[in-house]
PyMOL CGO cylinders between C-alpha atoms (Angstrom):
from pymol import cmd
from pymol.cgo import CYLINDER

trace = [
    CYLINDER, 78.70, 23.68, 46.09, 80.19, 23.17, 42.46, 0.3, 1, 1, 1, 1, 1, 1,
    CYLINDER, 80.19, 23.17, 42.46, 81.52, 19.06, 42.61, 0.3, 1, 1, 1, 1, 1, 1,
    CYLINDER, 81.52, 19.06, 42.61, 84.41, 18.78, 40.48, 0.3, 1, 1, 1, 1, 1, 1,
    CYLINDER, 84.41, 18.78, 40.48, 83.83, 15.35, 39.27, 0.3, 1, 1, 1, 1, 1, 1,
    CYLINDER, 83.83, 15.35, 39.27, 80.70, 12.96, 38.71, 0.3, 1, 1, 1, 1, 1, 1,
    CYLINDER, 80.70, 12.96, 38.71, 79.56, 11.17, 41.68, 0.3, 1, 1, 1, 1, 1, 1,
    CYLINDER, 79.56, 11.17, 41.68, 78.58, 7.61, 41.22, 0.3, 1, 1, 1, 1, 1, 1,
    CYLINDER, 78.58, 7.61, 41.22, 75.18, 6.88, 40.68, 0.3, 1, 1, 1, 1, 1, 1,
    CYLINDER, 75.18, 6.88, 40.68, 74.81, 4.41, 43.78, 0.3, 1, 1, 1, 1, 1, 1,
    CYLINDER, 74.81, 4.41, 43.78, 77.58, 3.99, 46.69, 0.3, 1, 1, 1, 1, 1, 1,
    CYLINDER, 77.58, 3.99, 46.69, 79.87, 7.21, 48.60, 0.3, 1, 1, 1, 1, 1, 1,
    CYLINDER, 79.87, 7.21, 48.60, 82.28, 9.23, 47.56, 0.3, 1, 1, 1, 1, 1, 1,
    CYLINDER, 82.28, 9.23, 47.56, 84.71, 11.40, 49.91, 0.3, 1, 1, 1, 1, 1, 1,
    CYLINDER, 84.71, 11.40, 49.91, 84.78, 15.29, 48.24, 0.3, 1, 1, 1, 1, 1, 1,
    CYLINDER, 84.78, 15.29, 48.24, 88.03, 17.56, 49.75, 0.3, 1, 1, 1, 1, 1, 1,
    CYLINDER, 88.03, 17.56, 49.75, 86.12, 20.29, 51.22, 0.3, 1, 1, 1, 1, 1, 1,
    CYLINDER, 86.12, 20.29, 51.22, 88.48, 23.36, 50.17, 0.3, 1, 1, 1, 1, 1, 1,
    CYLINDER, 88.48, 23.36, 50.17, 87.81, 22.24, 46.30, 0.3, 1, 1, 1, 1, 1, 1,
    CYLINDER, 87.81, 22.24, 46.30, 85.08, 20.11, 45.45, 0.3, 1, 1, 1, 1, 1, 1,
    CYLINDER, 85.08, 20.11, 45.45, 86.94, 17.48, 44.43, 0.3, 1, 1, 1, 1, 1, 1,
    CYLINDER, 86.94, 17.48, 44.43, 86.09, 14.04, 44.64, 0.3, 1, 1, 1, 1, 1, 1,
    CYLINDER, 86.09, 14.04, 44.64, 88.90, 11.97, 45.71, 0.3, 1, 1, 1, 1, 1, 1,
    CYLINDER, 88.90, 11.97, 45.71, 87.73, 8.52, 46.24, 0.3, 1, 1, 1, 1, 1, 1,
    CYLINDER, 87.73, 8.52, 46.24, 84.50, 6.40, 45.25, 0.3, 1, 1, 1, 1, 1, 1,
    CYLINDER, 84.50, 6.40, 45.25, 83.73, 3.20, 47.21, 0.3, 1, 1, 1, 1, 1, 1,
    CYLINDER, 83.73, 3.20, 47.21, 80.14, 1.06, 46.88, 0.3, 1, 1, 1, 1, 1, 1,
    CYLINDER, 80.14, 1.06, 46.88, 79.50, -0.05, 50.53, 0.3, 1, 1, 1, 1, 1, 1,
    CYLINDER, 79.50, -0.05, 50.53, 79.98, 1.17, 53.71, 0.3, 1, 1, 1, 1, 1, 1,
    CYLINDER, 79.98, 1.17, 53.71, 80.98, -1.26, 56.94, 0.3, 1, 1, 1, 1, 1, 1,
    CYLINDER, 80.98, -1.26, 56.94, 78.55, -2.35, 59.22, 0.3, 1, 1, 1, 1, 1, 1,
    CYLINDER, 78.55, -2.35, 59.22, 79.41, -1.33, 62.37, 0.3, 1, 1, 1, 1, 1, 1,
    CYLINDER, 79.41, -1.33, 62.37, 80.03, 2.18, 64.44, 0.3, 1, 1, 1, 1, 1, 1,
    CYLINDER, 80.03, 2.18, 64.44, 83.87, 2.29, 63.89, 0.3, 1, 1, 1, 1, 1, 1,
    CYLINDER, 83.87, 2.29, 63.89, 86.30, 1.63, 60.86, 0.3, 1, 1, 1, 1, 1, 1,
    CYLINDER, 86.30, 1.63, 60.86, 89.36, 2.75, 59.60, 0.3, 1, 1, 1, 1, 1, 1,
    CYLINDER, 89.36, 2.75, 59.60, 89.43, 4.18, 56.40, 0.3, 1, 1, 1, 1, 1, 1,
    CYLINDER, 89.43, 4.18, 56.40, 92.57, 3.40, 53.80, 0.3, 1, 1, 1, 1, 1, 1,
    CYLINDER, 92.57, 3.40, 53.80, 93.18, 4.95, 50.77, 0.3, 1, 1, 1, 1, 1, 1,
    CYLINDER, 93.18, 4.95, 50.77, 95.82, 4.49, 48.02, 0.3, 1, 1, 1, 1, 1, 1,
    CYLINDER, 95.82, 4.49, 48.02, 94.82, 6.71, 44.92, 0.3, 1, 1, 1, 1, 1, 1,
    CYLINDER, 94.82, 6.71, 44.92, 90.96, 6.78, 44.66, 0.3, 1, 1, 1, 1, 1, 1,
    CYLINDER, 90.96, 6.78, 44.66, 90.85, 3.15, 46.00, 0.3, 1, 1, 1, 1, 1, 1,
    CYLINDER, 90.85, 3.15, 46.00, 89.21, 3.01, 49.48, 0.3, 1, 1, 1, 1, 1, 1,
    CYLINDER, 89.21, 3.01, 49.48, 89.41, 0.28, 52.07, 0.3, 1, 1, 1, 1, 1, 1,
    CYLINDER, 89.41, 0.28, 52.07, 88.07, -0.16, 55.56, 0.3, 1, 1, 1, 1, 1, 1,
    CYLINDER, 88.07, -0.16, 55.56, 89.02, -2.52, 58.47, 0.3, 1, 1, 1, 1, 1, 1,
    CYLINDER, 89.02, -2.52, 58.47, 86.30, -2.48, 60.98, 0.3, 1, 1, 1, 1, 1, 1,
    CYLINDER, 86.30, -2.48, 60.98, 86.88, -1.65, 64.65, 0.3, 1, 1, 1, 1, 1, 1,
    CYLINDER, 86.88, -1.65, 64.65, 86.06, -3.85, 67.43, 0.3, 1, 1, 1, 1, 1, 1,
    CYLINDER, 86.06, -3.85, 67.43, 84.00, -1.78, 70.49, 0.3, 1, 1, 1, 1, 1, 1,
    CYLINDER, 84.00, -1.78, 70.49, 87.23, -2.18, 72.84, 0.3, 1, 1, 1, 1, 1, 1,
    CYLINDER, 87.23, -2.18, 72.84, 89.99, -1.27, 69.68, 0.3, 1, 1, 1, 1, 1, 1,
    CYLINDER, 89.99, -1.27, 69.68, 92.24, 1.73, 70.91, 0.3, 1, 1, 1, 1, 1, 1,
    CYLINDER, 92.24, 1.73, 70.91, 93.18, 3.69, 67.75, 0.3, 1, 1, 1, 1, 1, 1,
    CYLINDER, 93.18, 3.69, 67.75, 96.35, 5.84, 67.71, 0.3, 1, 1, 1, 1, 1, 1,
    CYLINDER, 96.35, 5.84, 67.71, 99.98, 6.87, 66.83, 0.3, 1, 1, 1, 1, 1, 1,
    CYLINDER, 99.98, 6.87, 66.83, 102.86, 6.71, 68.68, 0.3, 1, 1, 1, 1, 1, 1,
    CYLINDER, 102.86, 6.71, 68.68, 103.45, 9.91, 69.37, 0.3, 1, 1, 1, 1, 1, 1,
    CYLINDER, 103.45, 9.91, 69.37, 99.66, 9.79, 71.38, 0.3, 1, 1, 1, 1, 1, 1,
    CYLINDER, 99.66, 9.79, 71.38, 100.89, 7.01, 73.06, 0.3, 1, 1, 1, 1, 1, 1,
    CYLINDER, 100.89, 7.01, 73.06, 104.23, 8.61, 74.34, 0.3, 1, 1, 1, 1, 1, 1,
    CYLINDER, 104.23, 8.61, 74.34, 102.72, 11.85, 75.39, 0.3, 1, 1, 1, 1, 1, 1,
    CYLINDER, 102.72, 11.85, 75.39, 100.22, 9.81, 76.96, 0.3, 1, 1, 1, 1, 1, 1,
    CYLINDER, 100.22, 9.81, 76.96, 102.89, 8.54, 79.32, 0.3, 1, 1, 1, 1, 1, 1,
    CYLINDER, 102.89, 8.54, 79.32, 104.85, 11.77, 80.30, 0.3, 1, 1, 1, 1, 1, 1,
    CYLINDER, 104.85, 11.77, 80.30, 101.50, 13.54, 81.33, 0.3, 1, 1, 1, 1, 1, 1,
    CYLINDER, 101.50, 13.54, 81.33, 101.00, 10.03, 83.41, 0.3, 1, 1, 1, 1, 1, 1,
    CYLINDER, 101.00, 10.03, 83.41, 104.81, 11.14, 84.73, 0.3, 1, 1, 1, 1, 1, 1,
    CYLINDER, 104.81, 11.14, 84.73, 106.66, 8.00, 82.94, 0.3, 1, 1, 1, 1, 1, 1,
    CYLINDER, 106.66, 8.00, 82.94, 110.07, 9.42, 82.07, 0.3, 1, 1, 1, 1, 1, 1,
    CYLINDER, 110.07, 9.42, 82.07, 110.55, 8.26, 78.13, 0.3, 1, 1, 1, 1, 1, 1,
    CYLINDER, 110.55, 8.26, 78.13, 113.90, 7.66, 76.60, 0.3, 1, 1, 1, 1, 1, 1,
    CYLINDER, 113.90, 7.66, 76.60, 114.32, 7.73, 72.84, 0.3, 1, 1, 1, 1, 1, 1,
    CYLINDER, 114.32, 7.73, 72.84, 116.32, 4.20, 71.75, 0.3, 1, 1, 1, 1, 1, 1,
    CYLINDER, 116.32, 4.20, 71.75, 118.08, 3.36, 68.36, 0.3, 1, 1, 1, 1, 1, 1,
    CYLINDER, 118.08, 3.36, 68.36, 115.89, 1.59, 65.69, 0.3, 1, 1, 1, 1, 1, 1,
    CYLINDER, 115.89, 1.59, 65.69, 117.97, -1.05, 64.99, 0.3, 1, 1, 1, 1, 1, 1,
    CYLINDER, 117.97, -1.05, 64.99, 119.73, -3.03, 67.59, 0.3, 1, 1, 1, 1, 1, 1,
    CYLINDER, 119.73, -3.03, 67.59, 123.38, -3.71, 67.94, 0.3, 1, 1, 1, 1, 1, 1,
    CYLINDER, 123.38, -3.71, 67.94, 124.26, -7.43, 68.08, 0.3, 1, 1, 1, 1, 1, 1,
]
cmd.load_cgo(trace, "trace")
């Protein structure tokens, strides 16, 4: 493994596997089991997760539903008034 950049002396760092390269640095790491990672750039953020947090898209959510047999209908995303 050949790491494109230099990792920081103390803290993480998240490396892309297909390249080596280092693509964020953060110094801490959230207490906790769960978090959701950010990142804008090489800045990272985290927002912890509570035990009983549900994490996903829309799209999860909506498939969810048709496999539970709920019929789903597509509406506008703005309203008419």
């Amino acid at each position: 493994m050949f790491v494109q950049e230099e990792l920081p002396e103390t803290g993480y760092a998240v490396i892309r596997c297909h390249d080596y390269a280092v693509v964020a640095k953060f110094g801490s790491f959230p207490d906790g089991g769960r978090a959701l990672m950010y990142r804008r750039g090489d800045e990272i953020s985290f927002v912890p997760l509570h035990p009983d947090d549900i994490v996903g898209t829309p799209t999860l959510f909506t498939q969810m539903l048709e496999k539970a047999g709920y019929r789903i209908t597509h509406c506008f995303d703005t309203l008419q008034m």
